[in-house]
C-alpha positions, 0 to 999 in steps of 0.5 A, spaced: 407 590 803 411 584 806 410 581 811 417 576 814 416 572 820 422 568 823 423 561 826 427 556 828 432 560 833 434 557 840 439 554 844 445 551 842 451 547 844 457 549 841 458 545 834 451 544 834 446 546 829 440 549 827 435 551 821 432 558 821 426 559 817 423 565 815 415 565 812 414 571 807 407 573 805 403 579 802 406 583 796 412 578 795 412 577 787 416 584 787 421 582 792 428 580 789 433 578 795 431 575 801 437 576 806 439 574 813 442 579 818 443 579 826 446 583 830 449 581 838 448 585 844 452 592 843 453 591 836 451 593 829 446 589 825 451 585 821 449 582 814 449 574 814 448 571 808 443 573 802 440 569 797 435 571 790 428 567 789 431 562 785 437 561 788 442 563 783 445 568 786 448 567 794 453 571 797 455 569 805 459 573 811 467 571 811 466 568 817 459 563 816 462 560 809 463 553 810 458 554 815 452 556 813 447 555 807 442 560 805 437 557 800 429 559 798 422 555 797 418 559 791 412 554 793 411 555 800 415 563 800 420 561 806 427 562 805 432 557 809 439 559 813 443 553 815 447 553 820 452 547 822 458 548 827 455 554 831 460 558 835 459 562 841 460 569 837 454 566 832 450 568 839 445 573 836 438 576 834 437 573 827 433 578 822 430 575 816 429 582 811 426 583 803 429 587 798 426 590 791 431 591 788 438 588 787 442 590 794 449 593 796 448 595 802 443 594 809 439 601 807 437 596 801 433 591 805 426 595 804 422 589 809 425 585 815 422 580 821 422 581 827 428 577 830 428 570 833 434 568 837 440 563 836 444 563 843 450 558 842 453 556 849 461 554 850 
């Protein structure tokens, strides 16, 4: 098992930033991707960005590139999310999630944190 915990979410002005932090412990040597997805009231859960363990291989939503970086620390096991120039429809719970094998879709993500919260206001 992998265990995901999330921080650093909160209130933010519009243009503002914040850096979220997701901690894994447990089995995470057979993890491969560590992603970040949110999801905003009445939505879907909707992918952010992903990242390997030794950062080679990134991959971003449309709408954050520019904006968000994803990056990952093997030595502390936490994995990084960036984010400059928030807008309000960044507003949502933001998930850490792991996968075991190389991920093609959300169905990929075997394990997932319980949330923290961005809200950006106008």
């Amino acid at each position: 098992q992998v265990q995901l915990v999330e921080s650093g979410g909160g209130l933010v002005q519009a243009g503002g930033s914040l850096r979220l932090s997701c901690a894994a412990s447990g089995r995470t040597y057979s993890t491969l991707f560590m992603g970040w997805f949110r999801q905003a009231p009445g939505k879907e859960r909707e992918f952010v960005a992903h990242t390997s363990w030794s950062g080679s291989t990134t991959d971003y939503l449309d709408s954050v590139k520019g904006r968000f970086t994803i990056s990952s620390d093997n030595t502390k096991n936490t994995v990084y999310l960036q984010m400059n120039s928030l807008k309000p429809e960044d507003t949502a719970l933001y998930y850490c999630a792991a996968t075991v094998t190389i991920p093609r879709s959300i169905s990929d993500y075997k394990y997932w944190g319980q949330g923290t919260h961005v809200t950006v206001s106008s």
